[in-house]
HTML snippet that shows the backbone in 3Dmol.js (N, CA, C, O; Angstrom):
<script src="https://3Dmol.org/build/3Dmol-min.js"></script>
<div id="view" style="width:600px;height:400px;position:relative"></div>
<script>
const pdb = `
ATOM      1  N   UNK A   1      98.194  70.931  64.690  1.00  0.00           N
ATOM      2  CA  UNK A   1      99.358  70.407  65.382  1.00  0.00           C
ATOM      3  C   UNK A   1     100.412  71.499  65.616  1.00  0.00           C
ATOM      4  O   UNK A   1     100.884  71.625  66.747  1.00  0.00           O
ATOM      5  N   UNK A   2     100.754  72.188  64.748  1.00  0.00           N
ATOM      6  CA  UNK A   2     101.664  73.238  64.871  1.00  0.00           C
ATOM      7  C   UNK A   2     101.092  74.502  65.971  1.00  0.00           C
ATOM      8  O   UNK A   2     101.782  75.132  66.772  1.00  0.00           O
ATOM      9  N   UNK A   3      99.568  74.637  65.709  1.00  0.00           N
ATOM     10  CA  UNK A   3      99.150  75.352  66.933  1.00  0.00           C
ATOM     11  C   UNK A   3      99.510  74.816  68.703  1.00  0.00           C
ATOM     12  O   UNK A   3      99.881  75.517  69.644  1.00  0.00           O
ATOM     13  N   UNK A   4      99.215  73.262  68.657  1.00  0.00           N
ATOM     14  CA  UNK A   4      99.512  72.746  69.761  1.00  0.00           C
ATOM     15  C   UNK A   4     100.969  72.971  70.530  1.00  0.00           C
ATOM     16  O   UNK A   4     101.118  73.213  71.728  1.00  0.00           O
ATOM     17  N   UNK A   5     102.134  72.808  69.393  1.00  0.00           N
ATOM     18  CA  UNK A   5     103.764  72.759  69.684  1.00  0.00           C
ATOM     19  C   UNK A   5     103.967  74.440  69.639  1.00  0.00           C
ATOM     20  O   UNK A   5     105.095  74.847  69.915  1.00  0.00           O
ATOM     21  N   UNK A   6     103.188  75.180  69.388  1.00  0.00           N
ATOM     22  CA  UNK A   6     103.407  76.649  69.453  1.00  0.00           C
ATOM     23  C   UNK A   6     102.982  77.286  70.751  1.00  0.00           C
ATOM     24  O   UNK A   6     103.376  78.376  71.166  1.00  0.00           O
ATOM     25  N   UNK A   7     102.145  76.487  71.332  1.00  0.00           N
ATOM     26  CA  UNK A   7     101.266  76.693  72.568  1.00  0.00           C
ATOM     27  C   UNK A   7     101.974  76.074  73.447  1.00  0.00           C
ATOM     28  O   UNK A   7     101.564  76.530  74.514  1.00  0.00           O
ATOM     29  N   UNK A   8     103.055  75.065  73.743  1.00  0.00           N
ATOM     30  CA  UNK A   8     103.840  73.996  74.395  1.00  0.00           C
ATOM     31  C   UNK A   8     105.503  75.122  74.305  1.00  0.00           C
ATOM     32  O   UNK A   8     106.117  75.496  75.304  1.00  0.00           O
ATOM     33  N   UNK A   9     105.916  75.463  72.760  1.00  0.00           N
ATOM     34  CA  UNK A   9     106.663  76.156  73.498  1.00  0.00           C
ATOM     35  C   UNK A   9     106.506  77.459  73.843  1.00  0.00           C
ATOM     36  O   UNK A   9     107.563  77.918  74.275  1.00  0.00           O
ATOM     37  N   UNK A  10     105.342  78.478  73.823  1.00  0.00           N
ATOM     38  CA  UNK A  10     105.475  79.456  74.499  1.00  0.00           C
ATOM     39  C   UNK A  10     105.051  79.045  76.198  1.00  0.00           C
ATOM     40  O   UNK A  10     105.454  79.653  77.189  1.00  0.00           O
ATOM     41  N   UNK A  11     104.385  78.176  76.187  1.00  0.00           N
ATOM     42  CA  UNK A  11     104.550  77.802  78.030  1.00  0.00           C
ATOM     43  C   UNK A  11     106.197  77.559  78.572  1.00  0.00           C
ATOM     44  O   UNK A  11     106.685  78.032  79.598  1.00  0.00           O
ATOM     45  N   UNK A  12     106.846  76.719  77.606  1.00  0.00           N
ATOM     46  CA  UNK A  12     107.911  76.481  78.149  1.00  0.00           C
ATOM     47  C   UNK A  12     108.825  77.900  78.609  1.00  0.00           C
ATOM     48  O   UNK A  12     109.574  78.072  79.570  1.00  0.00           O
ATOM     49  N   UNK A  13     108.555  78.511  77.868  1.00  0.00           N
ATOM     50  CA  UNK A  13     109.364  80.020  77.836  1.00  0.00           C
ATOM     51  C   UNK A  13     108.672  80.915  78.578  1.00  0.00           C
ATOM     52  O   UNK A  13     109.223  82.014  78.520  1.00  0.00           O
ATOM     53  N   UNK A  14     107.848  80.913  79.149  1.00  0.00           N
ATOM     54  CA  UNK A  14     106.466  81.406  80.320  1.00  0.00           C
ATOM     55  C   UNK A  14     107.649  80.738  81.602  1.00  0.00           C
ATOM     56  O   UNK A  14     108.465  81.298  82.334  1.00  0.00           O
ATOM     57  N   UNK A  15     107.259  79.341  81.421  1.00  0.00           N
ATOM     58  CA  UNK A  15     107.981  78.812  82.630  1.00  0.00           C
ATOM     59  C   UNK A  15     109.646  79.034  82.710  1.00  0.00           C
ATOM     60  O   UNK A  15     110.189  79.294  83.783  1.00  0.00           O
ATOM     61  N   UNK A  16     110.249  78.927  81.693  1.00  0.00           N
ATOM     62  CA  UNK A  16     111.830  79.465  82.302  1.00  0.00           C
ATOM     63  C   UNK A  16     112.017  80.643  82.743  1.00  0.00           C
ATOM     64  O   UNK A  16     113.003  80.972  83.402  1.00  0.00           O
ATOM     65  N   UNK A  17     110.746  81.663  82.301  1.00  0.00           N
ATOM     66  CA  UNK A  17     111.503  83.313  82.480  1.00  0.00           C
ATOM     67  C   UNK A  17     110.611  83.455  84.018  1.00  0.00           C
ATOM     68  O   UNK A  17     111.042  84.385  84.700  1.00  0.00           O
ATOM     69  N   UNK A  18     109.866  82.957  84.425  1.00  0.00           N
ATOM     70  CA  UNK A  18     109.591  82.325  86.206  1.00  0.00           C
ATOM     71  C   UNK A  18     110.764  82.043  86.758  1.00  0.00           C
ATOM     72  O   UNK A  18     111.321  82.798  87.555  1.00  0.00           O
ATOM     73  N   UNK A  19     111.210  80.970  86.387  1.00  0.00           N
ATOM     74  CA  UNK A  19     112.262  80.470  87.042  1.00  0.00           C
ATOM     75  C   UNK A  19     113.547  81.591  87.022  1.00  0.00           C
ATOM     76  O   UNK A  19     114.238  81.929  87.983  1.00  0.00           O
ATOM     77  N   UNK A  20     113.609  81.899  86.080  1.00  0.00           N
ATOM     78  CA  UNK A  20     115.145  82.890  86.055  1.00  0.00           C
ATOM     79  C   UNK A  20     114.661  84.075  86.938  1.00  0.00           C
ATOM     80  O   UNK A  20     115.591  84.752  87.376  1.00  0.00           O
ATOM     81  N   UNK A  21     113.353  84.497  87.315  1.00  0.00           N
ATOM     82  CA  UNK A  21     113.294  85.750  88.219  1.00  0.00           C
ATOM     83  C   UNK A  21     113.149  84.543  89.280  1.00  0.00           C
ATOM     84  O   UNK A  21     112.932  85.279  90.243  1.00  0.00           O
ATOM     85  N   UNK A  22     113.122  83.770  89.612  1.00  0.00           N
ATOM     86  CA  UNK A  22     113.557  83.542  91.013  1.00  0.00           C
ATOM     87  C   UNK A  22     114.832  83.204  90.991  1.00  0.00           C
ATOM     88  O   UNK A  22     115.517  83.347  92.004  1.00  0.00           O
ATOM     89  N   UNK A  23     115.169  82.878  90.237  1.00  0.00           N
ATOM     90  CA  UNK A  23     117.034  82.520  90.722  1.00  0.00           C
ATOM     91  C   UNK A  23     117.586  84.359  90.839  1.00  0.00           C
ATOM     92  O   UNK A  23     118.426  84.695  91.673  1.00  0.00           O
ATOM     93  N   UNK A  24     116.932  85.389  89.845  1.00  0.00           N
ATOM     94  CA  UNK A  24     117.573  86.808  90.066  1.00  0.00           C
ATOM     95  C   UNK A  24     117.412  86.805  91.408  1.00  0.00           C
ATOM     96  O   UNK A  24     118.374  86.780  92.175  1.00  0.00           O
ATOM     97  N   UNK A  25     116.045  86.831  91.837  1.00  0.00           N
ATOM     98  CA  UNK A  25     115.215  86.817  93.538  1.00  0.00           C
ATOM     99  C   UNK A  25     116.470  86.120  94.641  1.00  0.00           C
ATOM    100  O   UNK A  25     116.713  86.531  95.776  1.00  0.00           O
ATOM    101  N   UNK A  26     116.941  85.323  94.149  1.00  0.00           N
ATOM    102  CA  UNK A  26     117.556  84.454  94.871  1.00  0.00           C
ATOM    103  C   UNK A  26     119.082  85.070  95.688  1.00  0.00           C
ATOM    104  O   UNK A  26     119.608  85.082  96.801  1.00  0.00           O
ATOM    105  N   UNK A  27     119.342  85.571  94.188  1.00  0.00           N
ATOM    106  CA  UNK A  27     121.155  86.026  94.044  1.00  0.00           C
ATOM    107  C   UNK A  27     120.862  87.480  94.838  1.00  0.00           C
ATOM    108  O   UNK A  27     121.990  87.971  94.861  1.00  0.00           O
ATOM    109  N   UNK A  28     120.138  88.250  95.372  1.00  0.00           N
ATOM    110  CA  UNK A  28     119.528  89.618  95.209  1.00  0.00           C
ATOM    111  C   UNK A  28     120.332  89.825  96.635  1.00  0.00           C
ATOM    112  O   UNK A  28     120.515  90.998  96.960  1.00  0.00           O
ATOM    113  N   UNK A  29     120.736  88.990  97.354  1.00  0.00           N
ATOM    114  CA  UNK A  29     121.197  89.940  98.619  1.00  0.00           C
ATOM    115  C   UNK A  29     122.886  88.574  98.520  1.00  0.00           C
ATOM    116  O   UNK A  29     122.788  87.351  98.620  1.00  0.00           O
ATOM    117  N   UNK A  30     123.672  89.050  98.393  1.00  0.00           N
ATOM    118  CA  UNK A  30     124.905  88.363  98.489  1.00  0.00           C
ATOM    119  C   UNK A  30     125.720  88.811  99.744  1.00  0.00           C
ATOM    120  O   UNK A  30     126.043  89.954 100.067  1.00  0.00           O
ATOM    121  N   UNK A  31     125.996  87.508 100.432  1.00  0.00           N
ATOM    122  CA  UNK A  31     127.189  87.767 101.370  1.00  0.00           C
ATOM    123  C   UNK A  31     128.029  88.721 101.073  1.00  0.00           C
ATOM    124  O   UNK A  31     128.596  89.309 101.994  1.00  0.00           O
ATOM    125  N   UNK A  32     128.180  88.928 100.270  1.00  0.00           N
ATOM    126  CA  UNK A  32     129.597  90.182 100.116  1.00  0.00           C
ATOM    127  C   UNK A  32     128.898  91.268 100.673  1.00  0.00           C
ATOM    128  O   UNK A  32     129.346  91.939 101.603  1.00  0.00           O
ATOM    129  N   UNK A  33     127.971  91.431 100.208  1.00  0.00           N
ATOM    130  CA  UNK A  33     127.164  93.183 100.692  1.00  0.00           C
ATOM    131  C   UNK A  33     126.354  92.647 102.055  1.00  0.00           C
ATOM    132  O   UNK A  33     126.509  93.207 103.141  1.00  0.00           O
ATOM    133  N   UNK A  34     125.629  91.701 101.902  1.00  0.00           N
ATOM    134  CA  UNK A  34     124.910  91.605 103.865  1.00  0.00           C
ATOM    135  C   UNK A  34     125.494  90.485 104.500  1.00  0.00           C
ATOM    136  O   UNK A  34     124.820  89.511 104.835  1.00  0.00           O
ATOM    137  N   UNK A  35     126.770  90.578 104.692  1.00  0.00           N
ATOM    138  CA  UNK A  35     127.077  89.335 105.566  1.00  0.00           C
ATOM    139  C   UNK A  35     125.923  88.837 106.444  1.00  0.00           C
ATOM    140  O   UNK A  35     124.898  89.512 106.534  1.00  0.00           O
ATOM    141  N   UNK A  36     126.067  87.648 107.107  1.00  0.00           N
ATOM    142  CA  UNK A  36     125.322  86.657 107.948  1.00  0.00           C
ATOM    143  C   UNK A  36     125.143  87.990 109.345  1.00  0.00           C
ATOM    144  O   UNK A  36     126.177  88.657 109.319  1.00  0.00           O
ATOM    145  N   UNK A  37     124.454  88.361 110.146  1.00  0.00           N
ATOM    146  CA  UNK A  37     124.512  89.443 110.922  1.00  0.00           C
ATOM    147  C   UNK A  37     124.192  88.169 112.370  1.00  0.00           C
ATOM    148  O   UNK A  37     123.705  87.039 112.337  1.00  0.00           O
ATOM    149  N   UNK A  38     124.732  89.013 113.531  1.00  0.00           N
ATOM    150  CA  UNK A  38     125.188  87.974 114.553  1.00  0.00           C
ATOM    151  C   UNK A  38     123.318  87.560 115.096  1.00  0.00           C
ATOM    152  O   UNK A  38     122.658  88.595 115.196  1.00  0.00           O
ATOM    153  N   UNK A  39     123.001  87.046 115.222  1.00  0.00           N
ATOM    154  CA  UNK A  39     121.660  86.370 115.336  1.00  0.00           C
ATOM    155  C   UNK A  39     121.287  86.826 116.984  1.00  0.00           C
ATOM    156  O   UNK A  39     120.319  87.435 117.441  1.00  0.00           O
ATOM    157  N   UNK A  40     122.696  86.154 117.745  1.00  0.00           N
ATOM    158  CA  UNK A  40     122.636  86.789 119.056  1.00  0.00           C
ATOM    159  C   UNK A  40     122.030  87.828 119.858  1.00  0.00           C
ATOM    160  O   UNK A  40     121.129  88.117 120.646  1.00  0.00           O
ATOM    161  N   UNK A  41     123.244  88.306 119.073  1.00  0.00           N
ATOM    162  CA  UNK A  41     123.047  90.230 119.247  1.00  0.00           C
ATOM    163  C   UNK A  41     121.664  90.806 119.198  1.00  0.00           C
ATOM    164  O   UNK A  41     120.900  91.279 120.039  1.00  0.00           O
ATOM    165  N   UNK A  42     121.622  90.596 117.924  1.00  0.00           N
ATOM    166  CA  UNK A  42     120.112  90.930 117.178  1.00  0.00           C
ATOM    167  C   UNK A  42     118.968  90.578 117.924  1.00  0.00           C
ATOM    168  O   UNK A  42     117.974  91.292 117.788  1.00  0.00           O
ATOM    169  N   UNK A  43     118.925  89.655 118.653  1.00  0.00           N
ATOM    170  CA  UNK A  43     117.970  88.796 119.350  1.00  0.00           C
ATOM    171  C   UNK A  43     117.778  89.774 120.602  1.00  0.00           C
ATOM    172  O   UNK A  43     116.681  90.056 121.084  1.00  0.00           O
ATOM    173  N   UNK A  44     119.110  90.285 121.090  1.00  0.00           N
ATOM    174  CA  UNK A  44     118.935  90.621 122.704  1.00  0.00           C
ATOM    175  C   UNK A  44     118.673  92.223 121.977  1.00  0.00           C
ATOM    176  O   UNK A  44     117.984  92.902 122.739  1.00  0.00           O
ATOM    177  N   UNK A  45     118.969  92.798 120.998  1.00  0.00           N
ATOM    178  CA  UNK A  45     118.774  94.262 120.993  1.00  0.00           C
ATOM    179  C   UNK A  45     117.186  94.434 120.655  1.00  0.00           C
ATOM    180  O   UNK A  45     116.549  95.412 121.047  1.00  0.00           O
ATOM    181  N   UNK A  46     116.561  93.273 119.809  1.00  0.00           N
ATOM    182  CA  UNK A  46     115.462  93.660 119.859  1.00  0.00           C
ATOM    183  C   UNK A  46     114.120  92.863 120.876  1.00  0.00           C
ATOM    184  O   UNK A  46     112.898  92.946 120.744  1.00  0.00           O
ATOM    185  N   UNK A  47     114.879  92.168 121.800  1.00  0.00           N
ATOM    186  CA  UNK A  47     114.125  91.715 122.818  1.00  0.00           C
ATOM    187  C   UNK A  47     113.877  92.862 124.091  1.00  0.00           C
ATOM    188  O   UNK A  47     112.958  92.687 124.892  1.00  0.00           O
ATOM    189  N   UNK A  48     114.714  93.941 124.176  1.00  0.00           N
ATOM    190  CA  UNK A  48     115.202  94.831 124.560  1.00  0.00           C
ATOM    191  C   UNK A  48     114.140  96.268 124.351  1.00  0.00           C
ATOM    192  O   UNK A  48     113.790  97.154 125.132  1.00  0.00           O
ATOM    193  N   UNK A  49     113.825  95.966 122.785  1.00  0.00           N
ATOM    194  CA  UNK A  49     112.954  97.048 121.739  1.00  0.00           C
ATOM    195  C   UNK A  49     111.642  96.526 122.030  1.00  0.00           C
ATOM    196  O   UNK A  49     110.643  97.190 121.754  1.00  0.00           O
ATOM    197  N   UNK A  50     111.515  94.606 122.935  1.00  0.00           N
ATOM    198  CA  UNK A  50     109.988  93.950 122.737  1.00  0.00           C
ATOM    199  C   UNK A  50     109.290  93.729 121.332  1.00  0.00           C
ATOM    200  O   UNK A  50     108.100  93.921 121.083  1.00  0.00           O
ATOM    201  N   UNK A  51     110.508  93.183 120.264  1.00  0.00           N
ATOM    202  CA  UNK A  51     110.931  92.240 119.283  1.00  0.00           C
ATOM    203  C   UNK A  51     110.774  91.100 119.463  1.00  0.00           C
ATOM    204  O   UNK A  51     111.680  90.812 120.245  1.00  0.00           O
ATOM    205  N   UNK A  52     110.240  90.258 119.271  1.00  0.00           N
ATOM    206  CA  UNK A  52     111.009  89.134 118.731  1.00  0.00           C
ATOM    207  C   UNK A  52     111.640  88.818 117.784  1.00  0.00           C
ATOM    208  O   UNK A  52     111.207  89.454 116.823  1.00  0.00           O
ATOM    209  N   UNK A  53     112.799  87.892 117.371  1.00  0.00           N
ATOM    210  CA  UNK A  53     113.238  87.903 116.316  1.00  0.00           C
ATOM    211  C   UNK A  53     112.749  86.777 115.502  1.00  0.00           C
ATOM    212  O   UNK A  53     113.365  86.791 114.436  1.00  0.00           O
ATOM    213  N   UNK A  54     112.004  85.925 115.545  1.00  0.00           N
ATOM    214  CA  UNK A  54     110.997  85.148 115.066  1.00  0.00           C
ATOM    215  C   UNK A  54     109.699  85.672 114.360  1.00  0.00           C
ATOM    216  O   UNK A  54     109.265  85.147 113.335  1.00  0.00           O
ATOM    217  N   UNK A  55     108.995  86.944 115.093  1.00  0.00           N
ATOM    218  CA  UNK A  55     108.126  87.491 114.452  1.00  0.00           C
ATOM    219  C   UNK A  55     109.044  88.305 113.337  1.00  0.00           C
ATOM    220  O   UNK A  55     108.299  88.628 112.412  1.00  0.00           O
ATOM    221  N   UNK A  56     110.422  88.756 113.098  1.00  0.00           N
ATOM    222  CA  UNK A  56     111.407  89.446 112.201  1.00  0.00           C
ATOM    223  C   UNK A  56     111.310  88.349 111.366  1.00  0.00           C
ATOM    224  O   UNK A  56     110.769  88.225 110.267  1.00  0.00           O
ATOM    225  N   UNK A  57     111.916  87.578 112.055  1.00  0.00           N
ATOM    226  CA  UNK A  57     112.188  86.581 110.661  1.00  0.00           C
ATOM    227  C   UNK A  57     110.855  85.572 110.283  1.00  0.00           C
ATOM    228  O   UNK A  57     111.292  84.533 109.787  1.00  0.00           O
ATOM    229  N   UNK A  58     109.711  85.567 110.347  1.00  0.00           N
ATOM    230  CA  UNK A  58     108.356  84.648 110.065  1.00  0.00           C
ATOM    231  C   UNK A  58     107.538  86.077 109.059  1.00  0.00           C
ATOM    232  O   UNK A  58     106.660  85.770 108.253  1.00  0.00           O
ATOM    233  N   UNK A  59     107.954  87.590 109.236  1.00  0.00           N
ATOM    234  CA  UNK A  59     107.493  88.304 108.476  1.00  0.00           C
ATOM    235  C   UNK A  59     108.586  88.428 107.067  1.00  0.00           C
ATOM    236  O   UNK A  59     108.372  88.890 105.946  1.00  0.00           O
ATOM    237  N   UNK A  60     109.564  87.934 107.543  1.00  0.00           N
ATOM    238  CA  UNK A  60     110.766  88.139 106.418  1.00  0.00           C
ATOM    239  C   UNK A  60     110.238  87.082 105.064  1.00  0.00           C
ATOM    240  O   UNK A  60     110.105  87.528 103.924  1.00  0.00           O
ATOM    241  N   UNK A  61     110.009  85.826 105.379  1.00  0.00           N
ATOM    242  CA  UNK A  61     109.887  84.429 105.191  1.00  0.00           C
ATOM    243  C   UNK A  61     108.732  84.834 104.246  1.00  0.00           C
ATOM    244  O   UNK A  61     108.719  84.932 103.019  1.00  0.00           O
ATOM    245  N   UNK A  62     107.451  85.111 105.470  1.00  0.00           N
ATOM    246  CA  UNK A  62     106.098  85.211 104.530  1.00  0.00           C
ATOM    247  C   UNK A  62     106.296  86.631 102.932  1.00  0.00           C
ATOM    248  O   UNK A  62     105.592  86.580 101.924  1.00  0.00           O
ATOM    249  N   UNK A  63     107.127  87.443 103.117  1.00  0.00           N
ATOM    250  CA  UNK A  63     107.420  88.410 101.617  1.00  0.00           C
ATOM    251  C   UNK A  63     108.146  87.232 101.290  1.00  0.00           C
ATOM    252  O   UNK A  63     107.191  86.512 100.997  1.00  0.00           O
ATOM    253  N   UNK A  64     109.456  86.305 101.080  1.00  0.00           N
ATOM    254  CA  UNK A  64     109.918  86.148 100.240  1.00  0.00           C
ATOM    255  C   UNK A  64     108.842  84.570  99.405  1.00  0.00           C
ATOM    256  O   UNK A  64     108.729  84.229  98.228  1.00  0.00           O
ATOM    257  N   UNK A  65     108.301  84.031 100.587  1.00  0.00           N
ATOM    258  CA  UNK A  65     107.457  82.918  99.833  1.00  0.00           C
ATOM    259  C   UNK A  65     106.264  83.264  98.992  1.00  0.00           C
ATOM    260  O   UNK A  65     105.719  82.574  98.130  1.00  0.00           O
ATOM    261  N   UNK A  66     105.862  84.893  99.561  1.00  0.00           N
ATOM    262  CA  UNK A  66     104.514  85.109  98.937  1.00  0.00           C
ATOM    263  C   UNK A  66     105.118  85.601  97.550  1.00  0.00           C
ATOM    264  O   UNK A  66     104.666  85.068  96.537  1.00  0.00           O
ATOM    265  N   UNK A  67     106.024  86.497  97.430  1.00  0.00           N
ATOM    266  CA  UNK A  67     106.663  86.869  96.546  1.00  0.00           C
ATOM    267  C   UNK A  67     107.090  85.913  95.572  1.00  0.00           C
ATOM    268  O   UNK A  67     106.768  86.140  94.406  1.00  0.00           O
ATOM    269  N   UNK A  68     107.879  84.697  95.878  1.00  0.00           N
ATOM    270  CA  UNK A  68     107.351  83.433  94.706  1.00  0.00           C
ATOM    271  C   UNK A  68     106.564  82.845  94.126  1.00  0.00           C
ATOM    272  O   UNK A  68     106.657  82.218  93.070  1.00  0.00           O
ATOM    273  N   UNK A  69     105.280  83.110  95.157  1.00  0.00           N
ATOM    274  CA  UNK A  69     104.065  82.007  95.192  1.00  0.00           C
ATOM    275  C   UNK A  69     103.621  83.359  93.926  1.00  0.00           C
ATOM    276  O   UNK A  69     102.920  82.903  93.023  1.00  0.00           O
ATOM    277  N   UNK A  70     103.862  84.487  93.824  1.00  0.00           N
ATOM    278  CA  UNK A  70     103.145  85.276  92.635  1.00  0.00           C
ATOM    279  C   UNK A  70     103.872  85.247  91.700  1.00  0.00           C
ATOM    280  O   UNK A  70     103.312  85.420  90.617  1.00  0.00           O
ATOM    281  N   UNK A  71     105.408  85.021  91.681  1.00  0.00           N
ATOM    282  CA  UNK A  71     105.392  84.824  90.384  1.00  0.00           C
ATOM    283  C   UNK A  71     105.577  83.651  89.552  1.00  0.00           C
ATOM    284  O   UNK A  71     105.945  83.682  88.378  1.00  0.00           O
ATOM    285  N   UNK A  72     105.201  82.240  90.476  1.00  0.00           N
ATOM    286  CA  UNK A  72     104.674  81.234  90.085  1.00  0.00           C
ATOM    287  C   UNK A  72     103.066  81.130  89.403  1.00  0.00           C
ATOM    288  O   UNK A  72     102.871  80.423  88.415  1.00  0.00           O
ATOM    289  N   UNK A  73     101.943  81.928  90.063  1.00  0.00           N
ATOM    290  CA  UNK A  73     101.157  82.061  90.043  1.00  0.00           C
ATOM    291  C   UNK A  73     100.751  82.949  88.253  1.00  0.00           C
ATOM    292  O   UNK A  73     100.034  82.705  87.282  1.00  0.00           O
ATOM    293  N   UNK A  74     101.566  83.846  88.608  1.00  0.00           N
ATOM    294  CA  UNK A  74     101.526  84.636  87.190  1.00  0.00           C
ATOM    295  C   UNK A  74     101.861  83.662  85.637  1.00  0.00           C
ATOM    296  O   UNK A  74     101.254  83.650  84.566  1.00  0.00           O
ATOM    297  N   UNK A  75     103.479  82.670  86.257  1.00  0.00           N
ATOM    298  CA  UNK A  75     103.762  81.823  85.071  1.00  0.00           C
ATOM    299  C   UNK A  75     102.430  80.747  85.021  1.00  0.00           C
ATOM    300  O   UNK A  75     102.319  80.325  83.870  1.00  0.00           O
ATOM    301  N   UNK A  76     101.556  80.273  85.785  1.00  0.00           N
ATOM    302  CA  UNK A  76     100.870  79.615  85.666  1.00  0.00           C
ATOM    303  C   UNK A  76      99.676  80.116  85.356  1.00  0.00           C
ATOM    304  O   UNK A  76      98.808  79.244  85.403  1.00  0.00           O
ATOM    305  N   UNK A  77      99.210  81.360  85.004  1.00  0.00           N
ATOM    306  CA  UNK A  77      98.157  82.372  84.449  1.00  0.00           C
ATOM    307  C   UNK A  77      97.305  81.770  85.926  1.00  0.00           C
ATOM    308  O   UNK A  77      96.191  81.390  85.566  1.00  0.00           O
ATOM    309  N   UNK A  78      97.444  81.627  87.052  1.00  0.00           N
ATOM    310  CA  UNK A  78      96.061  81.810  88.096  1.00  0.00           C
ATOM    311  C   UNK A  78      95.910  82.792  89.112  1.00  0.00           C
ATOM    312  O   UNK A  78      95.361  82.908  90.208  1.00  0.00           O
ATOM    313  N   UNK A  79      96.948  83.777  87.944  1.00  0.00           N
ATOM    314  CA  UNK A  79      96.691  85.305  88.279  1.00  0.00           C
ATOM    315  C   UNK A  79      95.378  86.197  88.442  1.00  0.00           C
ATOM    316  O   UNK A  79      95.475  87.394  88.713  1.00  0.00           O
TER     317      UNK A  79
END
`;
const viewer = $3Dmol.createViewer("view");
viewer.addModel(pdb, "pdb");
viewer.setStyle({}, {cartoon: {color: "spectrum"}});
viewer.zoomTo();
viewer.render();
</script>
């Protein structure tokens, strides 16, 4: 029994220190240092370059989800 509740709380502590690197992940770019940048703009300078800003932001998206999905993956050992 004590093996079982020893095994229950080192998962639990597996799973919070997951969670606290995504909330670090989270806090990692703050308005103060990258304000909101004009979407507009951005759109016509790199439509301009033969950008889209959809393929910018759908490659942005896929690092930050894959980047969770591993270190979910890791707290869940289906590493």
């Amino acid at each position: 029994m004590i093996k079982e509740a020893k095994a229950l709380v080192d998962h639990y502590e597996q799973m919070q220190d997951a969670l606290q690197s995504i909330v670090q992940w989270s806090e990692a770019y703050p308005l103060s240092v990258f304000p909101e940048p004009d979407l507009k703009k951005a759109r016509a300078a790199l439509d301009a370059a033969g950008i889209s800003l959809d393929s910018i932001s759908a490659h942005c998206m896929r690092h930050v989800v894959t980047s969770v999905g591993e270190i979910a993956r890791r707290a869940l050992g289906h590493d």
